[in-house]
KELOMI-476310 format. One record per residue: residue in one letter; chain; z, y, x negated of N, C-alpha, C, O in turn. Coordinates in Angstrom, 2 decimals, m for minus. Layout:
<tinus>
TINU   res   chain        nw        nv        nu       caw       cav       cau        cw        cv        cu        ow        ov        ou
TINU     a       A         Z         Y         X         Z         Y         X         Z         Y         X         Z         Y         X
...
</tinus>
This chain:
<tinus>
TINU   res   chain        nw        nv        nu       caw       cav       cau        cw        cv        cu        ow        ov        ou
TINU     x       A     39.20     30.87     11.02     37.92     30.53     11.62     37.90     29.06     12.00     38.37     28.20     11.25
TINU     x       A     37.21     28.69     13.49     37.29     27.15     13.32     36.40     26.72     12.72     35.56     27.34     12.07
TINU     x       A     36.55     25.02     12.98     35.33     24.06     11.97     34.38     24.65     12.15     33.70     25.19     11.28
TINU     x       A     34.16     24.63     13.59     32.74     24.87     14.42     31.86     25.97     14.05     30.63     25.95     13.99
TINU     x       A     32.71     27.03     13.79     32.25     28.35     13.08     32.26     28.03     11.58     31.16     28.26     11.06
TINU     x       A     33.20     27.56     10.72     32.94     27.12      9.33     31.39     26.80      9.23     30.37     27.36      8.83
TINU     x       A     31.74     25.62      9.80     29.95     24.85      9.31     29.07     25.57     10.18     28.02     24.95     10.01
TINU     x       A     28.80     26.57     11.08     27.90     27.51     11.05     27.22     28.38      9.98     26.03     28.52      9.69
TINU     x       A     28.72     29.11      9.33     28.29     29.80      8.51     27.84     28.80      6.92     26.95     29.27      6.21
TINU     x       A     28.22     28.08      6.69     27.86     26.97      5.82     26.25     26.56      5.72     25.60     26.44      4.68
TINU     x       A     25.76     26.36      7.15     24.75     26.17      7.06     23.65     26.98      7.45     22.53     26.61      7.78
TINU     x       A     24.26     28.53      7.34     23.43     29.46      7.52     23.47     29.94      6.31     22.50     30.68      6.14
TINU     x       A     24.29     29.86      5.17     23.78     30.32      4.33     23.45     29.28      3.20     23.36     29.72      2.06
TINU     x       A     23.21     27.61      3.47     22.52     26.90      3.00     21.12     27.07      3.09     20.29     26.86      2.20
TINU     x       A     20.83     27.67      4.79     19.98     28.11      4.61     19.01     29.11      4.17     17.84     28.92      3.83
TINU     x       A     19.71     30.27      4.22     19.32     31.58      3.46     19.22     31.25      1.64     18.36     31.72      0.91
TINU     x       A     20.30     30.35      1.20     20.09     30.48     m0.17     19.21     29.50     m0.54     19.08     29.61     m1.76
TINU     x       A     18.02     27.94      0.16     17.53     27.28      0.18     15.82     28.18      0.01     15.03     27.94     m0.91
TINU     x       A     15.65     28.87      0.78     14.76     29.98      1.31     14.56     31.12     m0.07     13.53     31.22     m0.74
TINU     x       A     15.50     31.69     m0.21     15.78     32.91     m1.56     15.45     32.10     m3.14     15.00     32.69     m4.12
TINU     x       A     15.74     30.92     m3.10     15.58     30.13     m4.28     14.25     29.91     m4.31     13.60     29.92     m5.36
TINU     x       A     13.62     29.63     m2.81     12.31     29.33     m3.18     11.63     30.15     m3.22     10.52     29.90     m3.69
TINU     x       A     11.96     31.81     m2.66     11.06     32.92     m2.74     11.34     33.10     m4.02     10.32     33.51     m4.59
TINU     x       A     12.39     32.96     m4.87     12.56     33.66     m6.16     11.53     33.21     m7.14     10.77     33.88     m7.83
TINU     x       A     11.66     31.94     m7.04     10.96     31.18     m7.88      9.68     31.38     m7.90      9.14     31.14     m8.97
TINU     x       A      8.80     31.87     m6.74      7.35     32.57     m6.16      7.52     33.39     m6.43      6.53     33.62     m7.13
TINU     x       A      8.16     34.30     m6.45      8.02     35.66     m7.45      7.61     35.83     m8.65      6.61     36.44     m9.03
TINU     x       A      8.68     35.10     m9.49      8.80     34.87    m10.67      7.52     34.19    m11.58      7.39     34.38    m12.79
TINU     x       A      6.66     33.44    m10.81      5.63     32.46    m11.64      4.40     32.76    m10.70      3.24     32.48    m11.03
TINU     x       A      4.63     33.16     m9.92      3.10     33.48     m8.89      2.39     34.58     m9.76      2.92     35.34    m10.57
TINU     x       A      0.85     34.47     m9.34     m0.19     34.99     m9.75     m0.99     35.63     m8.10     m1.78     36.54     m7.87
TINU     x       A     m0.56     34.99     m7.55     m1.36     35.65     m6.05     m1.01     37.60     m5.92     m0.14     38.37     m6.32
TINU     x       A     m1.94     37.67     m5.32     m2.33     39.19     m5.21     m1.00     39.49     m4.03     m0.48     38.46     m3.62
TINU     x       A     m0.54     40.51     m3.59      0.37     40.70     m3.36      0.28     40.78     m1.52      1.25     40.63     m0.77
TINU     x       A     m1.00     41.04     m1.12     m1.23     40.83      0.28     m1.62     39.46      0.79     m1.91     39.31      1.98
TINU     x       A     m1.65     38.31     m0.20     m1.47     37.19     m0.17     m0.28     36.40      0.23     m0.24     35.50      1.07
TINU     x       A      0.76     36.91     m0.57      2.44     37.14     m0.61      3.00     36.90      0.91      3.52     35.92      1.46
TINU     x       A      2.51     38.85      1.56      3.07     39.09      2.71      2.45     38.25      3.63      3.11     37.89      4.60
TINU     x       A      1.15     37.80      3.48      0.33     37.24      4.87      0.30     35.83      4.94      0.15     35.29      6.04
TINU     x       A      0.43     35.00      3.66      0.32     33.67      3.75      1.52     32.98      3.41      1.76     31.90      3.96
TINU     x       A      2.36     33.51      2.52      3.45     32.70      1.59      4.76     33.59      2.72      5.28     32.99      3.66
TINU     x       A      4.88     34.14      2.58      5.99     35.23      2.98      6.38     34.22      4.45      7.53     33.80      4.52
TINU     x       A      5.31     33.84      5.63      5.74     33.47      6.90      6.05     32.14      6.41      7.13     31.65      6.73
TINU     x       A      5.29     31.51      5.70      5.31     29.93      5.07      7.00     29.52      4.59      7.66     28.69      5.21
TINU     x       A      7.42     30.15      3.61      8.54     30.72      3.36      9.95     30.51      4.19     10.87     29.70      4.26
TINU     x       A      9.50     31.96      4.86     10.64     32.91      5.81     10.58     31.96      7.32     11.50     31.41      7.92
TINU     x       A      9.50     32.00      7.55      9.66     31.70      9.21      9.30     30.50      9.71      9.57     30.17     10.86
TINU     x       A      8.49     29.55      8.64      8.30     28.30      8.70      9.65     27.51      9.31      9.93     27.25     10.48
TINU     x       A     10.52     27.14      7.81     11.50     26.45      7.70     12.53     26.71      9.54     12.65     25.90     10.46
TINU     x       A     13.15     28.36      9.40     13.46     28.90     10.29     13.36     28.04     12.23     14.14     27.65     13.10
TINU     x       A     12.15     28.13     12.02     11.39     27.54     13.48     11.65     26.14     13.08     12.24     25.53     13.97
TINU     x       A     11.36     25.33     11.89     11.61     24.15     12.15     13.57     23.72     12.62     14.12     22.95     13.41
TINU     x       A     13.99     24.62     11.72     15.51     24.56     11.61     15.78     24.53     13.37     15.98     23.53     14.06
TINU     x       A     15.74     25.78     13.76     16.18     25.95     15.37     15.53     24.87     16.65     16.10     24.57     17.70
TINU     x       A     14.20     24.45     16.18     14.07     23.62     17.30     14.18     22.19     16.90     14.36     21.41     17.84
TINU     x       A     14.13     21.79     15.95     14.75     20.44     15.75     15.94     20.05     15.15     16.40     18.91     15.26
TINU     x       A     16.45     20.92     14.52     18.14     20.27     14.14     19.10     20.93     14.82     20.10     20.26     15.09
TINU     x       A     19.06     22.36     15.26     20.06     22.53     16.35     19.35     22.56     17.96     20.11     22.87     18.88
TINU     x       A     17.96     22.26     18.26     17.82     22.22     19.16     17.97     22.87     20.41     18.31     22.40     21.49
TINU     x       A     17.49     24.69     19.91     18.01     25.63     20.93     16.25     25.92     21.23     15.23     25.25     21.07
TINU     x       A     16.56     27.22     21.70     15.10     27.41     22.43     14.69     28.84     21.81     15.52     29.65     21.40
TINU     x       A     13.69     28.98     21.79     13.30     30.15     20.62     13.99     31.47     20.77     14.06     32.32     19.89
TINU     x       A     14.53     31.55     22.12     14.62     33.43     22.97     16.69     33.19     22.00     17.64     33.92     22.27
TINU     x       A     16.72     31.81     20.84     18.33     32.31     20.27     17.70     32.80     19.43     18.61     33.09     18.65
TINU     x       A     16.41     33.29     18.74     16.23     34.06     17.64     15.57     34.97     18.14     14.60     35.46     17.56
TINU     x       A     15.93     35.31     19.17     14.58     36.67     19.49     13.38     36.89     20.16     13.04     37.79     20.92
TINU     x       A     12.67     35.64     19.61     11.92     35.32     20.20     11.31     35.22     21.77     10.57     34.27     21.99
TINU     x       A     11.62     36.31     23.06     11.14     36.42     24.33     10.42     37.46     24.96     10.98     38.56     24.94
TINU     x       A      9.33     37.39     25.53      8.54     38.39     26.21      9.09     39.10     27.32      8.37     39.79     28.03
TINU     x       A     10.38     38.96     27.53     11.00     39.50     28.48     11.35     41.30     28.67     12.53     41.64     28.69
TINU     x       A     10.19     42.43     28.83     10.23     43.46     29.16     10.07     43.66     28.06     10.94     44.10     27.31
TINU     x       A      8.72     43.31     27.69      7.92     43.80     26.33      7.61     44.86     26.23      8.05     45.57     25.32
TINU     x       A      6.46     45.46     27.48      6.27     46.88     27.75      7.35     47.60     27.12      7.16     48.24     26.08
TINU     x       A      8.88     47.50     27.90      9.85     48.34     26.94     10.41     48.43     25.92     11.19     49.33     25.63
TINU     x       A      9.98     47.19     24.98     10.32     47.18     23.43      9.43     47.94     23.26      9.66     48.99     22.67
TINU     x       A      7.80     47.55     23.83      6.92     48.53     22.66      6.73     49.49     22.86      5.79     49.84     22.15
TINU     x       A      7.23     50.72     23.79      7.68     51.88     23.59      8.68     52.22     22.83      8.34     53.00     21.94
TINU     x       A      9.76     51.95     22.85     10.67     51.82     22.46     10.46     51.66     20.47     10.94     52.54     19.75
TINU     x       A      9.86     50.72     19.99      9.49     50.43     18.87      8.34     51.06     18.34      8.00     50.88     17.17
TINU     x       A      7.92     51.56     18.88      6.73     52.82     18.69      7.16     54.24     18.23      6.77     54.98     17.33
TINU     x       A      8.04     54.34     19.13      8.91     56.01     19.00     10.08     55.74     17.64     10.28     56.74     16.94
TINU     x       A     10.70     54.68     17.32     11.69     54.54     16.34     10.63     54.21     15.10     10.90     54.72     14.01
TINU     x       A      9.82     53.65     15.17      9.10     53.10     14.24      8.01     54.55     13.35      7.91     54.77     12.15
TINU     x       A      7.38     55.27     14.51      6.74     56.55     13.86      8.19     57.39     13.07      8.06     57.63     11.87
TINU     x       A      9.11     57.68     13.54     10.39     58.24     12.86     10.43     57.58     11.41      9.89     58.10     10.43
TINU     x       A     11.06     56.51     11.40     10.74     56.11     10.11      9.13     56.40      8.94      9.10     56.60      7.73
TINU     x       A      8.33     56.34      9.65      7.19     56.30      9.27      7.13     57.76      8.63      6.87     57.87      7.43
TINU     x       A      7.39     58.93      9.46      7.87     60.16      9.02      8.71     60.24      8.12      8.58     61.13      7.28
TINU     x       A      9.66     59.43      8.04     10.64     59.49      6.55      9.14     58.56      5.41      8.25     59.25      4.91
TINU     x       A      9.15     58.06      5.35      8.02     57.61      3.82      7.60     58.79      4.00      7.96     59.47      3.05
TINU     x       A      6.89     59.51      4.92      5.92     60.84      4.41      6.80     61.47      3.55      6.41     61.63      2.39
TINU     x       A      8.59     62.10      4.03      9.27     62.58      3.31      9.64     62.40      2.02     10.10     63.30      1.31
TINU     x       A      9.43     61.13      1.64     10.18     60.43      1.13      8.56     60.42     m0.53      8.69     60.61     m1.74
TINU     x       A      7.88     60.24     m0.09      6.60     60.73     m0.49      6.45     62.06     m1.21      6.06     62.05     m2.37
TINU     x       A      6.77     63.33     m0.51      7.06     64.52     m0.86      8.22     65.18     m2.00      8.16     66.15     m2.75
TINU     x       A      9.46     63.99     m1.70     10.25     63.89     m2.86      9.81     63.17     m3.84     10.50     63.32     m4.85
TINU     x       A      8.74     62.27     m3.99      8.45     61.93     m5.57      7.68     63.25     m5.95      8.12     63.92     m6.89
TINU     x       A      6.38     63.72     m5.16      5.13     64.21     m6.00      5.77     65.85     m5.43      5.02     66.82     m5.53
TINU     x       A      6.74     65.97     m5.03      7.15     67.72     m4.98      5.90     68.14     m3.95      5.40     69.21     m4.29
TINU     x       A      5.59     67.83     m3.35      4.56     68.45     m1.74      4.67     67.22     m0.49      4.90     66.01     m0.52
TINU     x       A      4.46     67.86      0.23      4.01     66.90      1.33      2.35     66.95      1.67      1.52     67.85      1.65
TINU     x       A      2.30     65.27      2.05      0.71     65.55      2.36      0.55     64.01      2.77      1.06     63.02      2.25
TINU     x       A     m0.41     64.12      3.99     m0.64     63.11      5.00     m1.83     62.11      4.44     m2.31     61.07      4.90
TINU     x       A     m2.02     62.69      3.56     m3.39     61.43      2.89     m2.47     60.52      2.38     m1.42     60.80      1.80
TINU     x       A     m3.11     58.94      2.70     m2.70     58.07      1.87     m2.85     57.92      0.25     m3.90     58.23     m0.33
TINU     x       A     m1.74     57.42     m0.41     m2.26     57.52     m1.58     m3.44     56.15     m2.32     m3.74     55.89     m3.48
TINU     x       A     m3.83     55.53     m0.97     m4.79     54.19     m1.39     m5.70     54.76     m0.79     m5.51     55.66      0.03
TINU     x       A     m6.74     54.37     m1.10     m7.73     54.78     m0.58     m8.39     53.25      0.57     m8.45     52.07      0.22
TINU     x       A     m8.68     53.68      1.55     m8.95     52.43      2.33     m9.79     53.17      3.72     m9.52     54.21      4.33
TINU     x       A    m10.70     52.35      3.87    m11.22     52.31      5.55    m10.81     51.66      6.40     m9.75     51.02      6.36
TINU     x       A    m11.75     51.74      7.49    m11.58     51.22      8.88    m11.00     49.55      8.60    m10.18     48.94      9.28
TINU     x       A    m11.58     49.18      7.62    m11.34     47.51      7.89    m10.37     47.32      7.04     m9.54     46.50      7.42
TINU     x       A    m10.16     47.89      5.80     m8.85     48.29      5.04     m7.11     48.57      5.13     m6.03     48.19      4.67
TINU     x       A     m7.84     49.66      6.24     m6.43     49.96      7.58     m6.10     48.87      8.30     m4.94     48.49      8.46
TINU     x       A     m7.36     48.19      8.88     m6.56     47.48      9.81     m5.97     46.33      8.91     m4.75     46.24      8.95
TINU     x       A     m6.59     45.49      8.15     m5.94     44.52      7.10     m4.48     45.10      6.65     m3.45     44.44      6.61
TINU     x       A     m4.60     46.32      6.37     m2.94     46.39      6.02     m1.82     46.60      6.94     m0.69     46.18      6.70
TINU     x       A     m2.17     47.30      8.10     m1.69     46.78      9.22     m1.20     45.64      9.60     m0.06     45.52     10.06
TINU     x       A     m2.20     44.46      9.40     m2.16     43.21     10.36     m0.93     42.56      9.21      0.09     42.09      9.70
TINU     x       A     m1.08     42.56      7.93     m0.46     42.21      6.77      0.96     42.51      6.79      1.80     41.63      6.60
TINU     x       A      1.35     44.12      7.09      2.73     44.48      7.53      2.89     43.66      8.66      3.90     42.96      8.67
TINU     x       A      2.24     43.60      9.45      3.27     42.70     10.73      3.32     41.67     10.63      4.27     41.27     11.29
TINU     x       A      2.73     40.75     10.06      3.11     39.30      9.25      4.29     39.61      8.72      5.34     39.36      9.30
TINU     x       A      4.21     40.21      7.52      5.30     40.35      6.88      6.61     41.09      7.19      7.66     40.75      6.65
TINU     x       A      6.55     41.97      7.94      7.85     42.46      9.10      8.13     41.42      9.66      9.35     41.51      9.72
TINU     x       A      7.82     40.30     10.20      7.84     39.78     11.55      8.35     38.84     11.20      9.07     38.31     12.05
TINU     x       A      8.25     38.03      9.61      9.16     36.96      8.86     10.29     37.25      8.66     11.31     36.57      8.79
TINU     x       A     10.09     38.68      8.21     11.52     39.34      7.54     12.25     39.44      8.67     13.27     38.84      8.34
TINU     x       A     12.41     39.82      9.83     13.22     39.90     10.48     13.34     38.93     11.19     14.53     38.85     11.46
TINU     x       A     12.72     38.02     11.73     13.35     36.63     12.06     14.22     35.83     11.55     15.00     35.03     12.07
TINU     x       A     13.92     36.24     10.02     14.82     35.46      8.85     16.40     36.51      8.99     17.46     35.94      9.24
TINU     x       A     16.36     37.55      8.87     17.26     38.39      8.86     17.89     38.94     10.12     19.12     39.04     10.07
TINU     x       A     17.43     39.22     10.98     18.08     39.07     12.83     18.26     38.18     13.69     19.19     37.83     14.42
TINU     x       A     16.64     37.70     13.38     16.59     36.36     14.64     17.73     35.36     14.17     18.64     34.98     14.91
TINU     x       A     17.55     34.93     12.70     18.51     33.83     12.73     19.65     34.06     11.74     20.49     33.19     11.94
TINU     x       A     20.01     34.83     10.81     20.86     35.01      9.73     21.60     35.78     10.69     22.44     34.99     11.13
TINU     x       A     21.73     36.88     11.24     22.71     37.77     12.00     23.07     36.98     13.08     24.24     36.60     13.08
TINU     x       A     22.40     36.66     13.95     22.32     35.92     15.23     23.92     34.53     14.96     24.89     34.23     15.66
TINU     x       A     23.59     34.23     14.09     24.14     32.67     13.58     25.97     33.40     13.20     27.15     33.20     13.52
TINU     x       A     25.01     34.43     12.21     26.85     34.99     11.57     27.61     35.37     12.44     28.77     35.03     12.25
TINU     x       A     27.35     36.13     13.64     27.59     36.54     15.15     28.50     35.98     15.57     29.53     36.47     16.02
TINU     x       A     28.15     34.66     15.46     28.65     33.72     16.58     29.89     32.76     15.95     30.68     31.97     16.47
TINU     x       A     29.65     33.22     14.59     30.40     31.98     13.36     31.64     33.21     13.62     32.68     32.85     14.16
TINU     x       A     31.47     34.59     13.24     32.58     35.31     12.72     33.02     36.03     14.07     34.20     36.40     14.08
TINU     x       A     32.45     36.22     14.96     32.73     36.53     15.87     33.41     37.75     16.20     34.48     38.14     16.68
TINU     x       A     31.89     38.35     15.54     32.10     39.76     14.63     30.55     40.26     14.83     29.60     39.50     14.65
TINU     x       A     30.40     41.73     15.26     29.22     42.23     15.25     28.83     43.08     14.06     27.77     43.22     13.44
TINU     x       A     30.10     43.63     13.97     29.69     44.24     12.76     29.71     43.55     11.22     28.87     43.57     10.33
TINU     x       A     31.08     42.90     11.32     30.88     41.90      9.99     29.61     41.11     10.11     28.79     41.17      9.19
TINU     x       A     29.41     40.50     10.96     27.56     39.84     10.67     26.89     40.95     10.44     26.25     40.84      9.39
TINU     x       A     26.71     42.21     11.07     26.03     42.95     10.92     25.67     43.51      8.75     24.74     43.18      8.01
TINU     x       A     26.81     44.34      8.49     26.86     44.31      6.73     26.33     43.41      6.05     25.43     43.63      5.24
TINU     x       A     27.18     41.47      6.49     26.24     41.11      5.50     25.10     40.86      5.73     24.51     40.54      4.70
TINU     x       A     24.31     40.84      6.87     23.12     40.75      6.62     22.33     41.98      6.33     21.16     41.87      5.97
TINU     x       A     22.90     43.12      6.46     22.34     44.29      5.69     22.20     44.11      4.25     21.20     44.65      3.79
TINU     x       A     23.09     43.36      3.24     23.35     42.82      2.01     21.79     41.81      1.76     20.99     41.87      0.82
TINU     x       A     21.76     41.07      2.81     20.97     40.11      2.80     19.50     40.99      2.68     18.58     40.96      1.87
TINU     x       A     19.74     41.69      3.76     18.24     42.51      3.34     18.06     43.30      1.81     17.08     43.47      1.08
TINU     x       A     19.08     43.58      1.73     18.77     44.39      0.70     18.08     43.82     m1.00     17.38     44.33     m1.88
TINU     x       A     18.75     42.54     m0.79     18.23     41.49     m1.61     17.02     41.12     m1.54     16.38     40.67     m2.49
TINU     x       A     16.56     41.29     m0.26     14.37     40.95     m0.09     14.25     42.04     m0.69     13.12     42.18     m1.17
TINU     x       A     15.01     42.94     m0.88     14.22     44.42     m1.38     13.86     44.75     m2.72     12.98     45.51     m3.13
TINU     x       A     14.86     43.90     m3.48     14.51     43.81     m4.97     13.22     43.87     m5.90     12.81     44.69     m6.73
TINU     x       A     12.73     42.61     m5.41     11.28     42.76     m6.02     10.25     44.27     m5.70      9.71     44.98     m6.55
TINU     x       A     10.23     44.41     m4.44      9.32     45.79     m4.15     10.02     46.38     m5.27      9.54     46.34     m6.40
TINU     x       A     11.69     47.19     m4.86     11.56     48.27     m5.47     11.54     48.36     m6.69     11.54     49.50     m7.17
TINU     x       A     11.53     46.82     m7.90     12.08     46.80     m9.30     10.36     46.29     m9.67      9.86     46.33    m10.80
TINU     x       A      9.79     45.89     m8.63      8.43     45.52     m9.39      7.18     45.59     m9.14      6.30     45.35     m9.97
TINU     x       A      6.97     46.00     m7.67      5.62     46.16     m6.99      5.94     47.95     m6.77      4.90     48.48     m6.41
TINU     x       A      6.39     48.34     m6.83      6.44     49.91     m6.03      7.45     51.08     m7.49      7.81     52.26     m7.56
TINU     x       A      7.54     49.90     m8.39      8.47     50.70     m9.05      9.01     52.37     m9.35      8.74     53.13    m10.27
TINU     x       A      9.88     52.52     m8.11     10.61     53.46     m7.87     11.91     53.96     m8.47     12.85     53.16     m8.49
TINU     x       A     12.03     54.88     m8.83     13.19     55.76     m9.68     13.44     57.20     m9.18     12.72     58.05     m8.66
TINU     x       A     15.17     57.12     m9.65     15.11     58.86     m9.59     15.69     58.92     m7.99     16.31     58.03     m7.39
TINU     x       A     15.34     60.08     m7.57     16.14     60.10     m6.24     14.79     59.63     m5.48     15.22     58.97     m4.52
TINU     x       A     13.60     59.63     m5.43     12.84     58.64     m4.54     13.75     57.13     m4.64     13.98     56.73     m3.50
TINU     x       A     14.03     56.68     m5.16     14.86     54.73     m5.66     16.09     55.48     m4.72     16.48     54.59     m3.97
TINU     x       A     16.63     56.35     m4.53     18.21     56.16     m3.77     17.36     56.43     m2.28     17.50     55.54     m1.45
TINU     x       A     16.77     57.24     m2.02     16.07     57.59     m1.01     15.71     56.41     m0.02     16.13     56.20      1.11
TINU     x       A     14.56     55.50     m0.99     14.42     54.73     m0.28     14.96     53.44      0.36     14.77     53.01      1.50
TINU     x       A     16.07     52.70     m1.19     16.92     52.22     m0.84     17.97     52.77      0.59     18.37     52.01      1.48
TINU     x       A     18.24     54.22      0.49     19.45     54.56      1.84     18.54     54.11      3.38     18.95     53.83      4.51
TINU     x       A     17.35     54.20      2.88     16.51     54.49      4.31     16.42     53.10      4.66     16.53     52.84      5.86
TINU     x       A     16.16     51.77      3.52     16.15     51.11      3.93     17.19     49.92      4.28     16.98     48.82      4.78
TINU     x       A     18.43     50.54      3.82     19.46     49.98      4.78     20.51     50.91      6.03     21.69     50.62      6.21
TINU     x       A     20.04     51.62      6.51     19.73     52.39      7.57     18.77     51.60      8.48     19.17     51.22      9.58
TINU     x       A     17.74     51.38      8.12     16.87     50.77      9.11     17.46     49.68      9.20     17.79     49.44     10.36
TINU     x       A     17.84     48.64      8.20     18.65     47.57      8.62     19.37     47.39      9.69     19.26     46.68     10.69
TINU     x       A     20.58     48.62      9.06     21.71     48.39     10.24     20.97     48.97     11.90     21.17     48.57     13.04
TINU     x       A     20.37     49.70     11.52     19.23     50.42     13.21     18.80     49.15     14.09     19.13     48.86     15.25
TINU     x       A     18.14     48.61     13.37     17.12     47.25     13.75     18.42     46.60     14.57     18.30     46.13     15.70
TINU     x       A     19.90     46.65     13.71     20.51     45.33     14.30     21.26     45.89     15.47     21.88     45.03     16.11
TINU     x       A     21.33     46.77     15.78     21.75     47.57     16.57     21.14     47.82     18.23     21.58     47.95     19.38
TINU     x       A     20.11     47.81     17.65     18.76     47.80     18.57     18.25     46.02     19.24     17.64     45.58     20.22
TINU     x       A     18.80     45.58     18.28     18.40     44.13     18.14     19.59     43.23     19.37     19.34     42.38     20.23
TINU     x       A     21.00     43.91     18.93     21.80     43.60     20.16     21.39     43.82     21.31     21.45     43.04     22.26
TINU     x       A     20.76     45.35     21.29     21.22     45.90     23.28     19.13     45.02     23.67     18.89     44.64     24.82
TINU     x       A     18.24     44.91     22.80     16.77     44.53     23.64     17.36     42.85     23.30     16.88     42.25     24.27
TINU     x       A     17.83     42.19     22.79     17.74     40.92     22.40     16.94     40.16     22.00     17.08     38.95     21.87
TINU     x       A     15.69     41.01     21.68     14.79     40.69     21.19     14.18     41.01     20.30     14.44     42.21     20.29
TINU     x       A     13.18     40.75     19.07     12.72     40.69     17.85     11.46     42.53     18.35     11.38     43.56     17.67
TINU     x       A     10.99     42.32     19.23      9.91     43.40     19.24     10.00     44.40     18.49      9.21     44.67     17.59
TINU     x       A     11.36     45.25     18.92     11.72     46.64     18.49     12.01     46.50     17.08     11.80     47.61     16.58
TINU     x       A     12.34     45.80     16.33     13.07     46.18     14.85     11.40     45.69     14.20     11.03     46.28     13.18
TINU     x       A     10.44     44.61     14.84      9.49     44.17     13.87      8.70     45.19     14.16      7.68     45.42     13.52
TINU     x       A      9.08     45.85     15.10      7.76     47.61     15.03      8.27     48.40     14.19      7.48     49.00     13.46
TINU     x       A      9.46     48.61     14.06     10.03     49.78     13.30      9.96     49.04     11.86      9.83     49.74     10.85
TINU     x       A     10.02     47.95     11.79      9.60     47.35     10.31      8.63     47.78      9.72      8.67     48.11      8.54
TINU     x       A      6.95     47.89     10.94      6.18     47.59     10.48      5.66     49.34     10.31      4.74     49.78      9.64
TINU     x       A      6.20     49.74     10.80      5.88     51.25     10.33      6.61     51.62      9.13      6.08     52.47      8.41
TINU     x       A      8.23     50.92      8.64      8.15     51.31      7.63      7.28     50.88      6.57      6.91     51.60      5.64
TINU     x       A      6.90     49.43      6.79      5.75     49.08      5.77      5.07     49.64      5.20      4.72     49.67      4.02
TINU     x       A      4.82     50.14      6.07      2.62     50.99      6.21      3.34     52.06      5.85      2.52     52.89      6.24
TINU     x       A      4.64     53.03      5.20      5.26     54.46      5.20      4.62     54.03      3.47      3.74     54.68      2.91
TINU     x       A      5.34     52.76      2.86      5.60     52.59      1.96      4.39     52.15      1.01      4.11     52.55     m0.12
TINU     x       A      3.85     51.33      1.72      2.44     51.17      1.04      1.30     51.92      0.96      0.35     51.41      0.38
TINU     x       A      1.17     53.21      1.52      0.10     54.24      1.87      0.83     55.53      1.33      0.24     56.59      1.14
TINU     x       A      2.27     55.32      1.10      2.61     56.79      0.71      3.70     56.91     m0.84      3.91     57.82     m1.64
TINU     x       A      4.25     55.37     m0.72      5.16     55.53     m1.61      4.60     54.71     m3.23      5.33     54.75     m4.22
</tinus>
C-alpha cells in the first residue's frame, strides 16, 4: 500500500476509534433517556466531528461523503421500496420472538408519538451512515483500493454500533439475537452496495430508517 493510502487509513481509523471512545464512554455513564441519545448526542457525536473533519482538514466538498441532491426523486423511490422490505423483516422477525405475527406495534404511541419516532430514526440513521458510508467506507475505498475489502470492514464497524441495542436497550436472545444480528449486517453490506451505484447517502439512510422504526415498534 502507498504512504498516501497508509495515512488514509491511519487517519480514518483515528478517526473512527476517537468517535467509538467517546460514544462508549456515553453509554457507559449516561443517564439520558434513550431518544435523547439518537436525536441529540448520536449526530453531536457521529456527524459533528465527521463534517468538521472533511471540510476543514481535508478540504473536500460534502457530495465525498454522500452528501448530494443529485436525482433525489430516484433515491426516494428507490429507498422507500428497499426500506418497507426490511421493515417487513422486523415484522418477521417479531413473529419469531412472540410465535405469531401481528402488525400492532408493541409501544403504544399516537399521531405525535409516531411522528417523534420517526423524526428520531432519521436523525439517528442519518449519523450512522455518514459515519459508516459517507466517510469510513468512502475513505477505506480509496486507501485499499478495494470495494469489497472496505466494504467487510466497515460491515465490522457497523456491527460494533450494534452492541449496545442488542446487549442493552432491546435485549435480544435466542434465534430472534441471530436473526437480527444476520439482518443487520445484510443491510450493511445492501446499503454499501446501493451506496456505490446512487453515490449518495439517501437510499441506505431510508432503508436505515425503516429498519429503525421495524425495531423499535416491533422488536
Amino acid at each position: 500500500m502507498e504512504l498516501k493510502n497508509t495515512k488514509l487509513v491511519e487517519r480514518s481509523f483515528t478517526m473512527w476509534g476517537t468517535i467509538m471512545i467517546i460514544w462508549a464512554f456515553y453509554r457507559a455513564f449516561s443517564q439520558l433517556p434513550d431518544w435523547m441519545s439518537d436525536l441529540v448526542i448520536k449526530p453531536l457525536v457521529f456527524a459533528a466531528p465527521i463534517f468538521y473533519y472533511v471540510v476543514a482538514i481535508e478540504r473536500l466538498p460534502l457530495s465525498s461523503i454522500g452528501l448530494s441532491g443529485a436525482k433525489f426523486k430516484r433515491d426516494l423511490g428507490i429507498g422507500l421500496s428497499f426500506g418497507l422490505l426490511f421493515a417487513v423483516e422486523g415484522i418477521l422477525s417479531n413473529s419469531v420472538k412472540y410465535g405469531r405475527i401481528s402488525l400492532i406495534p408493541l409501544v403504544s404511541v399516537g399521531p405525535i408519538g409516531t411522528l417523534a419516532i420517526i423524526i428520531t430514526a432519521l436523525v439517528a440513521s442519518f449519523a450512522e451512515e455518514l459515519l459508516i458510508r459517507g466517510f469510513f467506507y468512502t475513505r477505506l475505498r480509496t486507501a485499499y483500493q478495494s470495494e469489497l475489502k472496505a466494504m467487510l470492514v466497515s460491515a465490522l464497524m457497523y456491527f460494533m454500533l450494534l452492541v449496545p441495542t442488542v446487549f442493552v436497550i432491546t435485549r435480544l436472545s435466542g434465534m430472534t439475537l441471530i436473526v437480527f444480528v444476520a439482518t443487520n449486517i445484510v443491510m450493511s453490506i445492501a446499503n454499501t452496495m446501493i451506496f456505490n451505484e446512487t453515490k449518495t447517502l439517501t437510499v441506505p439512510v431510508l432503508i436505515h430508517v425503516f429498519w429503525n422504526l421495524a425495531v423499535v415498534m416491533y422488536l
